[in-house]
C-alpha positions as a Markdown table, in Angstrom:
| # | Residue | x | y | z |
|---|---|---|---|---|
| 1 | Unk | -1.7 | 30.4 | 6.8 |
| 2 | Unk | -1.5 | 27.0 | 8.1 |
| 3 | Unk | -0.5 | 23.7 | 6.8 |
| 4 | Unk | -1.9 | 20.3 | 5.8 |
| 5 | Unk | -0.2 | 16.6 | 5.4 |
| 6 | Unk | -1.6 | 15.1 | 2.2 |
| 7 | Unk | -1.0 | 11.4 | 0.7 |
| 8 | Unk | -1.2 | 11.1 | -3.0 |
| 9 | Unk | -1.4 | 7.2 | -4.2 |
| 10 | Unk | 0.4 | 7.1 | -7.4 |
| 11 | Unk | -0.4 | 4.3 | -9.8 |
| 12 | Unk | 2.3 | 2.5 | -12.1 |
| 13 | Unk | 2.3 | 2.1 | -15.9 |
| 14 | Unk | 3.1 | -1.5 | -15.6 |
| 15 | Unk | 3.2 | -3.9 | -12.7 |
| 16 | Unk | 6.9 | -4.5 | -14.4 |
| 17 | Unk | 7.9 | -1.1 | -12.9 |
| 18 | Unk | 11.1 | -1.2 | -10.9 |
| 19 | Unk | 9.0 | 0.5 | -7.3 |
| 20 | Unk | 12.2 | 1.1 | -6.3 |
| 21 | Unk | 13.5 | 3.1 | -9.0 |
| 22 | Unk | 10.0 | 5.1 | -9.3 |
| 23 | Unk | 10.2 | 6.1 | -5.5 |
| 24 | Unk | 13.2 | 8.0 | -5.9 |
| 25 | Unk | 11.9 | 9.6 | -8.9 |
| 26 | Unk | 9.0 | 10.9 | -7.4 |
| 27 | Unk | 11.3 | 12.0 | -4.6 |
| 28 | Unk | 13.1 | 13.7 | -6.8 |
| 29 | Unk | 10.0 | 15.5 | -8.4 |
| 30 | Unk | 8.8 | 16.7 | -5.1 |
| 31 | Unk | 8.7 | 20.5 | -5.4 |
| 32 | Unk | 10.6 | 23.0 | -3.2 |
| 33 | Unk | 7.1 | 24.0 | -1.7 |
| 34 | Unk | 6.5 | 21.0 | -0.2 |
| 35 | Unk | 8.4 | 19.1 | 2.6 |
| 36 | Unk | 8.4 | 15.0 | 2.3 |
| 37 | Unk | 7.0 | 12.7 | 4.8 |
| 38 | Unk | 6.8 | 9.7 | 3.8 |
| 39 | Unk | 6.2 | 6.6 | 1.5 |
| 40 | Unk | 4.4 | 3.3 | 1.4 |
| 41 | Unk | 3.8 | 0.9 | -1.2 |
| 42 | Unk | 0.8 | -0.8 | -1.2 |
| 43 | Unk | -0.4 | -4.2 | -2.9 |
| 44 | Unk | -4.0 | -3.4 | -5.3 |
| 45 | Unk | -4.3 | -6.8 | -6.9 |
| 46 | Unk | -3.0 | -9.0 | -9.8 |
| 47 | Unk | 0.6 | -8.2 | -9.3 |
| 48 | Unk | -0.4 | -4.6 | -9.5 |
| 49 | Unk | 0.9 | -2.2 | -6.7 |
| 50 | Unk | 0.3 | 2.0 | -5.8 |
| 51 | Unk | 2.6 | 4.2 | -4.0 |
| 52 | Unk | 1.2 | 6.2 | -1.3 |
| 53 | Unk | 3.5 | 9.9 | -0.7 |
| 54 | Unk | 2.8 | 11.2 | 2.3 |
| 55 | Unk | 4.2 | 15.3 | 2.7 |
| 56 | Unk | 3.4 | 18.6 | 4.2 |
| 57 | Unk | 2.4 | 21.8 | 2.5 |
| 58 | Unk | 1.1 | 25.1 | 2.7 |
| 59 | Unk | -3.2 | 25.4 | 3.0 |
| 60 | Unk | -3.0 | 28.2 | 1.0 |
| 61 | Unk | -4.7 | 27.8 | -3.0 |
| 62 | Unk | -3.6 | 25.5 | -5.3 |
| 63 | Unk | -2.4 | 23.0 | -1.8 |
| 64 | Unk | -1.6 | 19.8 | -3.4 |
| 65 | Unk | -1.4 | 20.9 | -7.1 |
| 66 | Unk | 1.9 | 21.9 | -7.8 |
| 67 | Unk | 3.3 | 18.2 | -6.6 |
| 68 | Unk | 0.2 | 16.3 | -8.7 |
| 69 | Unk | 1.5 | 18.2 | -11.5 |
| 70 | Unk | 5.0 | 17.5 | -10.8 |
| 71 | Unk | 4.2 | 13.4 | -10.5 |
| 72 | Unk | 2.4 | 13.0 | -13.5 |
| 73 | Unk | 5.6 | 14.3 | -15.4 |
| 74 | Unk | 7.6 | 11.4 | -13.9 |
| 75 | Unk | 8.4 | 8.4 | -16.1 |
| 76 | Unk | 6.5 | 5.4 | -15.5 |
| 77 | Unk | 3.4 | 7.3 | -13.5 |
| 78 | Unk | 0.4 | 6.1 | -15.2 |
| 79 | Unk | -1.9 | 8.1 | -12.8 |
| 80 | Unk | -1.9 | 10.7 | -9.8 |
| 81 | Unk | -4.6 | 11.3 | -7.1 |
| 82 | Unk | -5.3 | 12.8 | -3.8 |
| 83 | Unk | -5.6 | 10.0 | -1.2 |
| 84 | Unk | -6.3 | 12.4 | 1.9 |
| 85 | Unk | -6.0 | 16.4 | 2.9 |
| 86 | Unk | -5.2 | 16.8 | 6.5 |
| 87 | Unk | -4.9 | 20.0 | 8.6 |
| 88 | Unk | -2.2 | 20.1 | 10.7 |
C-alpha cells in the first residue's frame, strides 16, 4: 500500500472570513489518517480568496475522503475539492 500527497482548495463562505482563524480550524479537522503538509492561501478575485491544504495519505480506498468530509464540517467552509492526487 503506498501513499499519495493531495491538495484540497477550500473555498470560504465570505470574503469576510478571518483566513487565519479558518486555517487552524481546518488544521484541527485533519483526521488521524492523514499527516499535514502544508498550506497556502491563494487570491481568486474580487476580494475573494481559497486555501490550498497540502497532506499525505494512504492510496488505499476512500484516499482523500475522510479529510473532504471532515472540512466541509468546519465553520465557515463554503466548499471542498480535490485540487491534485499525487503518488508518492
Amino acid at each position: 500500500m503506498g501513499k499519495v500527497m493531495a491538495v484540497i482548495k477550500v473555498m470560504p463562505d465570505s470574503t469576510d472570513r478571518d483566513m487565519g482563524k479558518l486555517q487552524d480550524d481546518l488544521k484541527k479537522a485533519l483526521p488521524k489518517v492523514a499527516e499535514f503538509k502544508g498550506i497556502q492561501v491563494k487570491p481568486i478575485a474580487f476580494g475573494l480568496k481559497a486555501i490550498l491544504f497540502a497532506f499525505v495519505v494512504s492510496d488505499a480506498e476512500g484516499g482523500t475522503e475522510s479529510v473532504e468530509e471532515a472540512f466541509k464540517k468546519v465553520p465557515g467552509v463554503e466548499s471542498v475539492s480535490v485540487d491534485s492526487v499525487d503518488l508518492i
